[in-house]
Each structure stands twice: as structure tokens, then as C-alpha cells.
The first five atom37 places (N, CA, C, CB, O) and aatype in JSON, in Angstrom:
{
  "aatype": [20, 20, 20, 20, 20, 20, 20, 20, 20, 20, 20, 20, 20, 20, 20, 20, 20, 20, 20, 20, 20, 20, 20, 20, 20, 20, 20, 20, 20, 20, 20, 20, 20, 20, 20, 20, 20, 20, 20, 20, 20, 20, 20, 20, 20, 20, 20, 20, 20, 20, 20, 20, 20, 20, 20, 20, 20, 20, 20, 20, 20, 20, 20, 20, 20, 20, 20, 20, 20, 20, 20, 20, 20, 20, 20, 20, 20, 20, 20, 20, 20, 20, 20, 20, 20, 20, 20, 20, 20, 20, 20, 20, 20, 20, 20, 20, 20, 20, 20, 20, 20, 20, 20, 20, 20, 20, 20, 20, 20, 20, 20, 20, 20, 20, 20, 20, 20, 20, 20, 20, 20, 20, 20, 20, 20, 20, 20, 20, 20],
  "atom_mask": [
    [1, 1, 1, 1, 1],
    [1, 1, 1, 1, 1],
    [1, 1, 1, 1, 1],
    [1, 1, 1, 1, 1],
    [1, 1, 1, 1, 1],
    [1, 1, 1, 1, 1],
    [1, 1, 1, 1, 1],
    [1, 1, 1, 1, 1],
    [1, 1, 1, 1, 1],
    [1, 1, 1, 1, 1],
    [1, 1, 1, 1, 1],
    [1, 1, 1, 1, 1],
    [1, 1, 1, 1, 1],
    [1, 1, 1, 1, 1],
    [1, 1, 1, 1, 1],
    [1, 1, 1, 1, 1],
    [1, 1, 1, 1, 1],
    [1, 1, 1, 1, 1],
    [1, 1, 1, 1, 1],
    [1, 1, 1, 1, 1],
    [1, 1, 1, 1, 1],
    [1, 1, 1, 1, 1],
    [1, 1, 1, 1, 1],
    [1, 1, 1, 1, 1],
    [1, 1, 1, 1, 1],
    [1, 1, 1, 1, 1],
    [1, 1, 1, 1, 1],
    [1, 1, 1, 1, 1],
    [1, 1, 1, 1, 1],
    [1, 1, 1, 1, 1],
    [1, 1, 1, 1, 1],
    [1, 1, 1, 1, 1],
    [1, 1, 1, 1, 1],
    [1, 1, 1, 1, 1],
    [1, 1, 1, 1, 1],
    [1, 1, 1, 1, 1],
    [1, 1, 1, 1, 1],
    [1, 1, 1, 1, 1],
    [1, 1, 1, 1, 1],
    [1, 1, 1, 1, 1],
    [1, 1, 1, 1, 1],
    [1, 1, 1, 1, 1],
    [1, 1, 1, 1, 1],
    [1, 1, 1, 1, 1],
    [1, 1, 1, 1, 1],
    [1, 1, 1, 1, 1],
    [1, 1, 1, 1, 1],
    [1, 1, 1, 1, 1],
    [1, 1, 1, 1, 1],
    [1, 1, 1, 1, 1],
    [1, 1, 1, 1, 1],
    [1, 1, 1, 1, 1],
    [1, 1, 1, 1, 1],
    [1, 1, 1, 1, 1],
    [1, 1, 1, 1, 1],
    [1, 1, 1, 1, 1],
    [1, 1, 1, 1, 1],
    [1, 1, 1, 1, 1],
    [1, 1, 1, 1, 1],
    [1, 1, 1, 1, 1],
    [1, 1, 1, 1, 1],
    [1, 1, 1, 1, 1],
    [1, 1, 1, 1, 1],
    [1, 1, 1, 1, 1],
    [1, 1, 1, 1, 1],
    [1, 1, 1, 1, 1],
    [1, 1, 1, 1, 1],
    [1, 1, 1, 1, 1],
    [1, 1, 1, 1, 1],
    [1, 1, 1, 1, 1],
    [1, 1, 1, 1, 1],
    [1, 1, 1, 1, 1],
    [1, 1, 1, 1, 1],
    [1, 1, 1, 1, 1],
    [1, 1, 1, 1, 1],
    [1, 1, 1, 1, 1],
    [1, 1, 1, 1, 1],
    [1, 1, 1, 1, 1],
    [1, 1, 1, 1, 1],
    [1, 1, 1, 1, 1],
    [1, 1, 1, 1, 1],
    [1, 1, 1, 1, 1],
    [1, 1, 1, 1, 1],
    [1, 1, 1, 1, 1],
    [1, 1, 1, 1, 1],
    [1, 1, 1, 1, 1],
    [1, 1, 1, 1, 1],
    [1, 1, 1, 1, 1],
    [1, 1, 1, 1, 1],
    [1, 1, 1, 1, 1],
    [1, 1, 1, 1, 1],
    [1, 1, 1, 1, 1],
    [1, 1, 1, 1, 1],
    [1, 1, 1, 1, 1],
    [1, 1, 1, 1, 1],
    [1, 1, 1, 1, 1],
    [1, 1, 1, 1, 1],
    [1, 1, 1, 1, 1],
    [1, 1, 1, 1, 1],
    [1, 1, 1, 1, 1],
    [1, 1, 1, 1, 1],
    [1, 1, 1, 1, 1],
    [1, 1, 1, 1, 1],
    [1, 1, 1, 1, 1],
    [1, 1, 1, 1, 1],
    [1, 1, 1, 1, 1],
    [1, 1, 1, 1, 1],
    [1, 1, 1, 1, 1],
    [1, 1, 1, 1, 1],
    [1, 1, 1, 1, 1],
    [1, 1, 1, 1, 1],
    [1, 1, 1, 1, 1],
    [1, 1, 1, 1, 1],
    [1, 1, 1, 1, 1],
    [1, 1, 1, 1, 1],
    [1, 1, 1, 1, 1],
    [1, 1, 1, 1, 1],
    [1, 1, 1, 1, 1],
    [1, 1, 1, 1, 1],
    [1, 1, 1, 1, 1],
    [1, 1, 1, 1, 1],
    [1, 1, 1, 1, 1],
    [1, 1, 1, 1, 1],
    [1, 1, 1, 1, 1],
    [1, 1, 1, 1, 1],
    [1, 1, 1, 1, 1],
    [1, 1, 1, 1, 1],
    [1, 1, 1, 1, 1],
    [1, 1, 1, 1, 1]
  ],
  "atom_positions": [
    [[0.83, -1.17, 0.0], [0.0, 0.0, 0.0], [0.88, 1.25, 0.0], [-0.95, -0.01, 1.21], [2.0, 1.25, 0.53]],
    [[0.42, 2.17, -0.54], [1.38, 3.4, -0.63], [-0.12, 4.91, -0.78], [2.75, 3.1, -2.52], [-1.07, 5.16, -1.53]],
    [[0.47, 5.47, 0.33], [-0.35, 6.55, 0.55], [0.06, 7.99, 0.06], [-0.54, 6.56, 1.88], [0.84, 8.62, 0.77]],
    [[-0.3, 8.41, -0.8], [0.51, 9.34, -1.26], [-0.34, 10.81, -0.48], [0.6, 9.22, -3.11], [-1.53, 11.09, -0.41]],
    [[1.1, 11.63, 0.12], [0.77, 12.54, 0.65], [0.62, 14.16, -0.13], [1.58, 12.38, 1.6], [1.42, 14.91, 0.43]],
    [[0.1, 14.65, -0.87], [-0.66, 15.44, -1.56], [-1.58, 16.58, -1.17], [-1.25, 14.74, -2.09], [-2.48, 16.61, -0.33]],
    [[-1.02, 17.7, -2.15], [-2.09, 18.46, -2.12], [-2.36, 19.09, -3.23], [-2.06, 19.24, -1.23], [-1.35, 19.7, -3.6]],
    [[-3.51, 19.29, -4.15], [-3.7, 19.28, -5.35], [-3.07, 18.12, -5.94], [-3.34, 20.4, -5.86], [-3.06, 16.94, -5.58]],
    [[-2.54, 18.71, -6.92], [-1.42, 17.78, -7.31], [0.45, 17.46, -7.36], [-1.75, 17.81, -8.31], [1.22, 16.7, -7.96]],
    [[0.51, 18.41, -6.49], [1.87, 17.67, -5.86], [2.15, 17.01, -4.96], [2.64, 18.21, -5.6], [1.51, 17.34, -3.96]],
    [[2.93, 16.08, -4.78], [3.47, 15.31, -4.09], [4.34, 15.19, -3.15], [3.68, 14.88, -4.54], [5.26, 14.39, -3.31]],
    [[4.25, 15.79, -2.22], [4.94, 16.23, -0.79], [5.75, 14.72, 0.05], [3.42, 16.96, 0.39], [6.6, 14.71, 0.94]],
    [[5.2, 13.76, -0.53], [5.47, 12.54, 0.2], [4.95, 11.12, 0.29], [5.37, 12.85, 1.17], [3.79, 11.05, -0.12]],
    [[5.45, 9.99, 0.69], [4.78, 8.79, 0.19], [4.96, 8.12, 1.61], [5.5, 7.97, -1.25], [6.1, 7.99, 2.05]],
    [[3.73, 7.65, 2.42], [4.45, 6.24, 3.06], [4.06, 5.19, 2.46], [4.17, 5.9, 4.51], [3.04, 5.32, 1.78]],
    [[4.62, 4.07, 2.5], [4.86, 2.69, 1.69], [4.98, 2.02, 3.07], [6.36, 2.51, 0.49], [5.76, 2.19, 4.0]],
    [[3.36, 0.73, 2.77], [3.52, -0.18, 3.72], [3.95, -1.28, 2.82], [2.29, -0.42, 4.63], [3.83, -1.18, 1.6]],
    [[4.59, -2.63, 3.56], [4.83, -3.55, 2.71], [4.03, -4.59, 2.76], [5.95, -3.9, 2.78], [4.07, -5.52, 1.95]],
    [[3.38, -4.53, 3.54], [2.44, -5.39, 4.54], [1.33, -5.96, 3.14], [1.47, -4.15, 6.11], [0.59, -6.94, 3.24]],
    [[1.43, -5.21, 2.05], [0.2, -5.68, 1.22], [0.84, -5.66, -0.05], [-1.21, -4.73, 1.27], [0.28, -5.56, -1.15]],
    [[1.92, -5.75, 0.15], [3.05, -6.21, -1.29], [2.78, -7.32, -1.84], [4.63, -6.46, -0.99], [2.82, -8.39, -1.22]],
    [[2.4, -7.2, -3.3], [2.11, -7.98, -4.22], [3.73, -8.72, -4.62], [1.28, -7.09, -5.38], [4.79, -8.16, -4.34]],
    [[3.62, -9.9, -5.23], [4.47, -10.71, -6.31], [5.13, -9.54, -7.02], [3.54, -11.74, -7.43], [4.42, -8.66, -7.52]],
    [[6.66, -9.47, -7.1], [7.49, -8.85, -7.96], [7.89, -8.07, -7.83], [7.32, -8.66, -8.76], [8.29, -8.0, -6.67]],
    [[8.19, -6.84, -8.65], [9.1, -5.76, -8.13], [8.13, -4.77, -9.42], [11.26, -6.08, -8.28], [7.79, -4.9, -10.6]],
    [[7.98, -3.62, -8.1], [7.35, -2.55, -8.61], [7.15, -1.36, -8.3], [6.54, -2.75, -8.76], [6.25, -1.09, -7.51]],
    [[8.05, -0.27, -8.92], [8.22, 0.71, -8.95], [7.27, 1.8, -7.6], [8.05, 0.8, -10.36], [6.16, 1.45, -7.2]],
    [[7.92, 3.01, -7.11], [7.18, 3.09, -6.07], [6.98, 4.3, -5.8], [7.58, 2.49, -5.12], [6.18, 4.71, -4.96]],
    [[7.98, 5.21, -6.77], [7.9, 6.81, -7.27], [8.01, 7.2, -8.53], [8.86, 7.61, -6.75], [8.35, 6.46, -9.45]],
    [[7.71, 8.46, -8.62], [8.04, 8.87, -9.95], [8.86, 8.74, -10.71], [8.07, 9.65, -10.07], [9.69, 9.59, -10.37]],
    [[9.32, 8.12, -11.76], [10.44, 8.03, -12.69], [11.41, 9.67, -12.78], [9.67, 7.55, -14.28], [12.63, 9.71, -12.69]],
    [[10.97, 10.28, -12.88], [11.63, 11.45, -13.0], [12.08, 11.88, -11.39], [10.63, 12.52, -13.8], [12.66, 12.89, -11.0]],
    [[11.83, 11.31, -11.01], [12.41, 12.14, -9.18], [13.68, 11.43, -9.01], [11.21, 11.69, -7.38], [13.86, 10.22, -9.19]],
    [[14.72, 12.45, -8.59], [16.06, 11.78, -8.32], [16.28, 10.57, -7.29], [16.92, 12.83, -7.87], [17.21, 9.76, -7.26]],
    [[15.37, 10.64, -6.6], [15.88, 9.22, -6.1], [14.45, 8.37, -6.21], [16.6, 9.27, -4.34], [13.29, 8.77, -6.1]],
    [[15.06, 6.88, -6.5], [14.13, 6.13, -6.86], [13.6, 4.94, -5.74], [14.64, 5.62, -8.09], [14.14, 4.84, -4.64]],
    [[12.74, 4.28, -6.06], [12.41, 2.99, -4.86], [11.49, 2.23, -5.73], [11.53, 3.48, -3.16], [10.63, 2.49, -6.57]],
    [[11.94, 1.33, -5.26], [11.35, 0.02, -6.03], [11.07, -0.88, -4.86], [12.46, -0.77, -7.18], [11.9, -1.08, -3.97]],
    [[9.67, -1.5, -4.9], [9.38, -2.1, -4.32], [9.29, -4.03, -4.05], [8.71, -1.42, -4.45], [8.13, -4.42, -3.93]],
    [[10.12, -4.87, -3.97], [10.09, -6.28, -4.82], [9.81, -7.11, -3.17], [11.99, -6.82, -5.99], [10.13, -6.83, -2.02]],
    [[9.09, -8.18, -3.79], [8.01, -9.43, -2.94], [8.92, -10.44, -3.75], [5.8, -9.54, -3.32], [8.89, -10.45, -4.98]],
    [[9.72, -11.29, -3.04], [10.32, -12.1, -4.19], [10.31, -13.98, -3.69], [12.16, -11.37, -4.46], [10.76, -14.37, -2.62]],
    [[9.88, -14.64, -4.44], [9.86, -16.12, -3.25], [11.31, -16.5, -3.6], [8.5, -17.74, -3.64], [12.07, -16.14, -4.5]],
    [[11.45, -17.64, -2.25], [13.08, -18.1, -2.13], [13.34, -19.5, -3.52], [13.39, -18.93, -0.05], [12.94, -20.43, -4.22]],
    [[14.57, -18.4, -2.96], [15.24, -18.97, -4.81], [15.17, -17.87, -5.6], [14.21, -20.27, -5.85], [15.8, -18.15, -6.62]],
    [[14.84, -17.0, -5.65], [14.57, -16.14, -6.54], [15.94, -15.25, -7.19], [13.55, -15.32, -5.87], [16.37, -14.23, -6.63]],
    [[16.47, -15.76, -8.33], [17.44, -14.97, -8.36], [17.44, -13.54, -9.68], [18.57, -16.04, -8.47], [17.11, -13.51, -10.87]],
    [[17.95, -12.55, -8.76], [18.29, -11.26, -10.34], [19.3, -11.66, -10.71], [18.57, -9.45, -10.19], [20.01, -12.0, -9.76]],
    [[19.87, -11.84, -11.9], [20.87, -12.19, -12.42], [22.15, -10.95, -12.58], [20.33, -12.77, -13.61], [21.99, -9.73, -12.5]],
    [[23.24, -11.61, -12.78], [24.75, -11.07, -12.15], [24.5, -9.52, -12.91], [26.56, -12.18, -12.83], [24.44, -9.5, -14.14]],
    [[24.42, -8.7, -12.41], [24.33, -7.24, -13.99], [25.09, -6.19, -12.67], [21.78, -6.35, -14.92], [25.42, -6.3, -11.49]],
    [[25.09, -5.14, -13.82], [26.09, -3.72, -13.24], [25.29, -2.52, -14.09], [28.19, -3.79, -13.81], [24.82, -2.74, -15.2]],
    [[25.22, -1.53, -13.58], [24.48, -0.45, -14.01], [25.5, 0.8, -14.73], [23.64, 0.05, -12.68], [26.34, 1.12, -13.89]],
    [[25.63, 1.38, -15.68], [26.26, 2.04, -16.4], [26.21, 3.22, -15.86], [25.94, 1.96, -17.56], [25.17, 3.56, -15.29]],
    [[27.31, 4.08, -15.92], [27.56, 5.15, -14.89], [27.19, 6.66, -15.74], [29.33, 5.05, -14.28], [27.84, 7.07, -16.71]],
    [[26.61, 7.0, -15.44], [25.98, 8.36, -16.24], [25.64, 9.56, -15.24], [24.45, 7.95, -17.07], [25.23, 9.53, -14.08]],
    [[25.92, 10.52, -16.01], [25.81, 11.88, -15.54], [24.4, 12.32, -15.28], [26.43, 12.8, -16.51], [23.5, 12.46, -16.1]],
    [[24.39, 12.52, -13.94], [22.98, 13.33, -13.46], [23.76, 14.16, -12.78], [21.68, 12.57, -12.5], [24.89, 14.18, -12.3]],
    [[22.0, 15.43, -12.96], [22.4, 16.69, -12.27], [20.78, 16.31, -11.29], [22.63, 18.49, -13.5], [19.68, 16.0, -11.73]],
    [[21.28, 16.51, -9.74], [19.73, 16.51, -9.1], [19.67, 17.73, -8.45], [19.34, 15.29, -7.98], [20.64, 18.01, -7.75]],
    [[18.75, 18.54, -8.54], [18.21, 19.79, -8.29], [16.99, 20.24, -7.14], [17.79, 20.06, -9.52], [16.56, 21.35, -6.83]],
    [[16.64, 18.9, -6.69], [15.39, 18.79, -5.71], [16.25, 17.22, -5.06], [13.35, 18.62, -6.7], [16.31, 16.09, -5.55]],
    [[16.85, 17.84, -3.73], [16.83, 16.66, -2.77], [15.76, 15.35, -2.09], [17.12, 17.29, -1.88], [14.72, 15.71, -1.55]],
    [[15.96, 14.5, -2.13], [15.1, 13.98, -1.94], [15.4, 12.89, -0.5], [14.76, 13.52, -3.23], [16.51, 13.1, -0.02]],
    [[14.97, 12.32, -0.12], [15.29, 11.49, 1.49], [13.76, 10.82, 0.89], [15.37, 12.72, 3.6], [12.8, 11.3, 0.28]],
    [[14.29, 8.77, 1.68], [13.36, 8.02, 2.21], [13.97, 7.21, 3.83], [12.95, 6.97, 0.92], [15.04, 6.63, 4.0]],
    [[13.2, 7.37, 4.51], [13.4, 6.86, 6.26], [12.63, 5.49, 5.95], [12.43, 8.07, 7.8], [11.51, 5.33, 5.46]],
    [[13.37, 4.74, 6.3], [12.85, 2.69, 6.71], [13.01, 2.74, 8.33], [14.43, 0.96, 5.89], [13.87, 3.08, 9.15]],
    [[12.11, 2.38, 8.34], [11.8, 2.15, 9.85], [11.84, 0.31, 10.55], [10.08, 2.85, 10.0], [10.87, -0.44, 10.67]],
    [[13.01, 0.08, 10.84], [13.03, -0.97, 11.02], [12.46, -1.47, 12.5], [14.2, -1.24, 10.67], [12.54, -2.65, 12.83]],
    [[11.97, -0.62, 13.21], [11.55, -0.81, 14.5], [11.25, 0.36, 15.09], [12.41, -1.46, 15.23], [12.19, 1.13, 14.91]],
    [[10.29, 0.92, 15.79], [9.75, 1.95, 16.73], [8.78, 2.36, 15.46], [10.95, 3.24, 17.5], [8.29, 1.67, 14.57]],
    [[8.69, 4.11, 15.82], [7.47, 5.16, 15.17], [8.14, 6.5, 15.69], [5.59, 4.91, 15.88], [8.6, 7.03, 16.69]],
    [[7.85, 6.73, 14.15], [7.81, 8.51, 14.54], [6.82, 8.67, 14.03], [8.88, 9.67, 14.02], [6.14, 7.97, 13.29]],
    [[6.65, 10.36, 14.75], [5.45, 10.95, 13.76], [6.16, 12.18, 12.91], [3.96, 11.64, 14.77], [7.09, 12.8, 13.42]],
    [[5.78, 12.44, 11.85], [6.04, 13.27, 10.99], [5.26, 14.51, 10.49], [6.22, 12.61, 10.2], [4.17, 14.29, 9.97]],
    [[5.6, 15.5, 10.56], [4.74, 16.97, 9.84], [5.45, 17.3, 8.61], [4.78, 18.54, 10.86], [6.66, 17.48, 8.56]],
    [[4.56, 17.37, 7.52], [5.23, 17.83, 6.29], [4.36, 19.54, 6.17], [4.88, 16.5, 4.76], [3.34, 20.02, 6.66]],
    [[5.28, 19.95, 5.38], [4.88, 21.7, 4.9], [5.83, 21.47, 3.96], [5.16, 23.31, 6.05], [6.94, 20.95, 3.82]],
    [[4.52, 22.4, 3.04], [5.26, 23.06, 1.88], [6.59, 23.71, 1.81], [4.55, 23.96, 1.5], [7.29, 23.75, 2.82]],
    [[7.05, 24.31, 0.52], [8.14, 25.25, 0.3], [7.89, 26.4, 1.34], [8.18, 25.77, -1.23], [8.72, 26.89, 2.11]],
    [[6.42, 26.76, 1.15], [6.02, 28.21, 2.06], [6.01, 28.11, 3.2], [4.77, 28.81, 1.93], [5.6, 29.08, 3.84]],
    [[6.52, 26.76, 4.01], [6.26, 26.53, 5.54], [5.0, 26.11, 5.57], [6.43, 27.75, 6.5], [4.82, 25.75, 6.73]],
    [[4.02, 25.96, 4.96], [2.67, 25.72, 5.66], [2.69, 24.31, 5.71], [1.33, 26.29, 4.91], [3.35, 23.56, 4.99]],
    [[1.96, 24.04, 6.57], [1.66, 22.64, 7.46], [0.4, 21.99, 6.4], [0.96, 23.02, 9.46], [-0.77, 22.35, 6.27]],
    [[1.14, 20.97, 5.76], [0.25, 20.25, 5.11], [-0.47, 18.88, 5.36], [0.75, 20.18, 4.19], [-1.41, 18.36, 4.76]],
    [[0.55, 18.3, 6.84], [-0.49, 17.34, 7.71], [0.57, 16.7, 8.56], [-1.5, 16.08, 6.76], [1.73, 16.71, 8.14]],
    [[0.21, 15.98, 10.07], [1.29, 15.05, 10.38], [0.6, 13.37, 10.21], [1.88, 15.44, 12.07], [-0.55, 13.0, 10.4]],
    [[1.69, 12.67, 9.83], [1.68, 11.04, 9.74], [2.49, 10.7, 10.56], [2.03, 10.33, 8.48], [3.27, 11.44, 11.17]],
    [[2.37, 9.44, 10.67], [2.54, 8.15, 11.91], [3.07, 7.08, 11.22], [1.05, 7.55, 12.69], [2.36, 6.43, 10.45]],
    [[4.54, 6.75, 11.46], [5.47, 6.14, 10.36], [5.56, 4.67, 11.4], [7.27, 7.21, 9.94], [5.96, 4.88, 12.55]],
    [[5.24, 3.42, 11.07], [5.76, 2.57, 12.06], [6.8, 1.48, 11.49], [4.58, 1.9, 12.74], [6.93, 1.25, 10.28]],
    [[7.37, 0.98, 12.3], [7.94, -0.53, 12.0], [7.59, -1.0, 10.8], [7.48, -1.59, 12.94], [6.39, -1.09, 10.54]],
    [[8.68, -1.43, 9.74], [8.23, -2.03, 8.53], [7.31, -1.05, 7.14], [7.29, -3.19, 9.18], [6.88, -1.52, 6.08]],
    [[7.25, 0.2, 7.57], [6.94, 1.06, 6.78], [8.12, 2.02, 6.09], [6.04, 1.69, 7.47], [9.16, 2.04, 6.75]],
    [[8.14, 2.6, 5.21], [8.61, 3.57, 4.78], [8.17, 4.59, 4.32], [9.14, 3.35, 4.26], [7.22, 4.59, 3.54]],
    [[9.12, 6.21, 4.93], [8.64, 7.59, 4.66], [9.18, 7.95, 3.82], [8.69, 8.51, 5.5], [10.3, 8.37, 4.12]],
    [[8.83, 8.01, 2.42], [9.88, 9.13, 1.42], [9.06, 9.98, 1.13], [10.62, 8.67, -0.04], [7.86, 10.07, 0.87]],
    [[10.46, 10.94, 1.3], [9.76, 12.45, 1.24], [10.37, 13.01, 0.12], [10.0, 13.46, 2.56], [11.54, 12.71, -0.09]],
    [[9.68, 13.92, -0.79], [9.98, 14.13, -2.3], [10.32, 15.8, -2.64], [8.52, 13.59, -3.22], [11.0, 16.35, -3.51]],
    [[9.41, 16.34, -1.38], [9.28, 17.81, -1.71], [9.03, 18.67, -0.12], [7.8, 18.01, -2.91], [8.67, 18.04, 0.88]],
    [[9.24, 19.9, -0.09], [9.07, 19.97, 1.21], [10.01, 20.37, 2.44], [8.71, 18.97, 1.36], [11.23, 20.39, 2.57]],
    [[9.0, 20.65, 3.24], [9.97, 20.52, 4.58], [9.36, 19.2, 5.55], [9.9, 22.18, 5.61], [8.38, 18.58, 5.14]],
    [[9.88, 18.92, 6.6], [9.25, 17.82, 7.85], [10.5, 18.2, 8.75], [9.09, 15.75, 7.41], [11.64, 18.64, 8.61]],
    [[9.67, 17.81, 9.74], [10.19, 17.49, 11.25], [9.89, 16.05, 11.33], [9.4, 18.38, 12.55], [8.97, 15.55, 10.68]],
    [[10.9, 15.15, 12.4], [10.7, 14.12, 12.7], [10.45, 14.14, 13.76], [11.35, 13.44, 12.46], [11.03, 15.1, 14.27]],
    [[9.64, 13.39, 14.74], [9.63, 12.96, 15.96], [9.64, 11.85, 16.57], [8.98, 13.31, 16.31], [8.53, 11.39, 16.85]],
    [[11.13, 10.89, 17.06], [10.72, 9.44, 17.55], [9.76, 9.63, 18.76], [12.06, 8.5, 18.02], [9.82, 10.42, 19.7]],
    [[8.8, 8.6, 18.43], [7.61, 8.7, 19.61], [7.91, 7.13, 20.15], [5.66, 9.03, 18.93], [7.32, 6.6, 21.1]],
    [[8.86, 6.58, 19.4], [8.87, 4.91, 20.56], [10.99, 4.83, 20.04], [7.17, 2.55, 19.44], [11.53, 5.3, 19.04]],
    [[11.49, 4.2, 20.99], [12.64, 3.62, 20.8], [12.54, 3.01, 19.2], [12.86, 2.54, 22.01], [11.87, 2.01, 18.92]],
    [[13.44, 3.88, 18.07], [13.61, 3.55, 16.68], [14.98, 2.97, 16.44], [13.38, 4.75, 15.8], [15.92, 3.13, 17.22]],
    [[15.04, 2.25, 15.23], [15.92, 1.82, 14.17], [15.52, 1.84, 13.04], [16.34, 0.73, 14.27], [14.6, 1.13, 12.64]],
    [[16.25, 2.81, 12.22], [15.75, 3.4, 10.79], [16.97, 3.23, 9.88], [15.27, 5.1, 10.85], [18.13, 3.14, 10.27]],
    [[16.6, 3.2, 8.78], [17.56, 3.54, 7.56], [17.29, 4.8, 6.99], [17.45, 2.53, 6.41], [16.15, 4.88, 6.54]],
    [[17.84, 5.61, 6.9], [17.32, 7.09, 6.02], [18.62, 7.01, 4.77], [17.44, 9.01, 7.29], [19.83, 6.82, 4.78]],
    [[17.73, 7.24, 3.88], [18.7, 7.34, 2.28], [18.06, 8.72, 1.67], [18.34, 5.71, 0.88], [16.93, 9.12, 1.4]],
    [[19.34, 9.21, 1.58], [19.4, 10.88, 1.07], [20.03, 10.46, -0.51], [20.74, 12.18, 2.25], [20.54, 9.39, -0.85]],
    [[19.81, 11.63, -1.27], [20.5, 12.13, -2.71], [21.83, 12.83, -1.43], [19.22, 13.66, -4.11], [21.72, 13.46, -0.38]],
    [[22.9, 12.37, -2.15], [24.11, 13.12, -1.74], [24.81, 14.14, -2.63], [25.04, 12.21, -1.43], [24.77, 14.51, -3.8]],
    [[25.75, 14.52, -1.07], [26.61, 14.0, -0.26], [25.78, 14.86, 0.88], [28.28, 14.2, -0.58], [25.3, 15.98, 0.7]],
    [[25.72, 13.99, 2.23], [25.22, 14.78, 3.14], [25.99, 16.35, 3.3], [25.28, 13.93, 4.39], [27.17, 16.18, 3.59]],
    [[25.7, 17.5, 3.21], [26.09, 18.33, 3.71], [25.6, 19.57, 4.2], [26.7, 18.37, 3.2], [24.41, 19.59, 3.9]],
    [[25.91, 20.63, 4.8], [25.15, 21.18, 5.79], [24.13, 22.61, 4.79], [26.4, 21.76, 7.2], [24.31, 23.82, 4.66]],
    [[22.92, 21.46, 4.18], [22.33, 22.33, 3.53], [20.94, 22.45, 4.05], [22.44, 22.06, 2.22], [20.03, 22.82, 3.31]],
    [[20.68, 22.05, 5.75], [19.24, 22.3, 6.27], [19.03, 23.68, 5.98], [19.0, 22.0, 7.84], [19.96, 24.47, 5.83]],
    [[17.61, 24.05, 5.9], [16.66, 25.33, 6.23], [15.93, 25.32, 7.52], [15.54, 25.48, 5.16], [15.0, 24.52, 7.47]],
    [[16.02, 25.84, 8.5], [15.44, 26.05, 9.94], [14.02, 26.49, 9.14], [16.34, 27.38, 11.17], [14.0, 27.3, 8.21]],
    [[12.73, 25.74, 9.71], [11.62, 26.03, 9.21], [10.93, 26.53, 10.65], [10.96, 24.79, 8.35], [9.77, 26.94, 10.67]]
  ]
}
């Protein structure tokens, strides 16, 4: 399941449960957004075969971050570019938050273990909202 967080029609954010993951591997954002996620359900034995991905020049211009939550909950507030508060969500165990556009605050609300994957290189480019 994937809840897309919206207003009109942009896309401020996605949580992705896996909990209702279908057979295979299937795409889970926009093709055009710099960072990508793919979603795959795969039975044992299942093999991708030996491959390497060809190294090409991108320019990314809109940072992007997804948080895996491998245990606990946060809750999350997203706002627009303008600061405005466009809603808070409730991220748990086995879910994932990618966030596409935007600002957020995080808040652990239980003892967490997360993965967060940024577009790099981390560096000190926060905005105090």
C-alpha cells in the first residue's frame, strides 16, 4: 500500500507499507524524481541475475530522502516550500517515509531503528523552518 501525501497535485510525500506487497518488483515513485524505490516481494530462490548499471551523468536539483523504519514510530509533519503545514503522519515498524518535496520534522515517539537514504553528499544544507 502506498499513501501518497498530496495536495492538489503535488506530491509532498509517500508512506509505503509492505504489509500488502504484491508478487514482484514494482516501482514506487516517480520516474523522473532523483531518487528512486522500487518495491520487490520475491519467493526463495529467486534470483536477479549477475548485472552492473552504467555510470551516467545526473544533475539533481530537488533533494530527496526516504526513512525505513526498522523498529519503533515517529510521527512526521510535512509543509510546503512556504512553511505551511500540510499534515502530520505516523510512520511505524516495517513502513517507509519518502519524502519528495518539502519541509518535515521528525519525531521518535517509541525507541527507533531506521535507515534514512538521502541524494548526496550529506552536507550542511538544512533550512530552519
Amino acid at each position: 500500500m502506498i499513501k501518497e501525501i498530496k495536495v492538489g497535485k503535488k506530491t509532498y510525500g509517500l508512506i509505503i507499507d509492505l504489509a500488502d506487497a504484491v508478487s514482484g518488483a514494482h516501482p514506487a515513485t516517480d520516474p523522473r524524481w532523483p531518487l528512486q524505490l522500487l518495491l520487490m516481494k520475491r519467493p526463495k530462490g529467486h534470483v536477479v541475475p549477475k548485472h552492473m548499471h552504467k555510470r551516467l551523468p545526473r544533475i539533481t536539483r530537488q533533494p530527496q530522502e526516504a526513512l525505513v523504519l526498522v523498529r519503533g514510530e515517529v510521527r512526521v509533519v510535512i509543509c510546503d516550500r512556504k512553511k505551511k503545514r500540510i499534515g502530520t503522519y505516523t510512520v511505524k515498524a516495517g513502513q517507509c517515509l519518502f519524502l519528495a518535496d518539502g519541509g518535515h520534522e521528525v519525531t521518535f515517539t517509541k525507541n527507533t531503528i531506521a535507515y534514512e537514504f538521502k541524494t548526496g553528499p550529506y552536507v550542511a544544507d538544512k533550512i530552519s523552518l
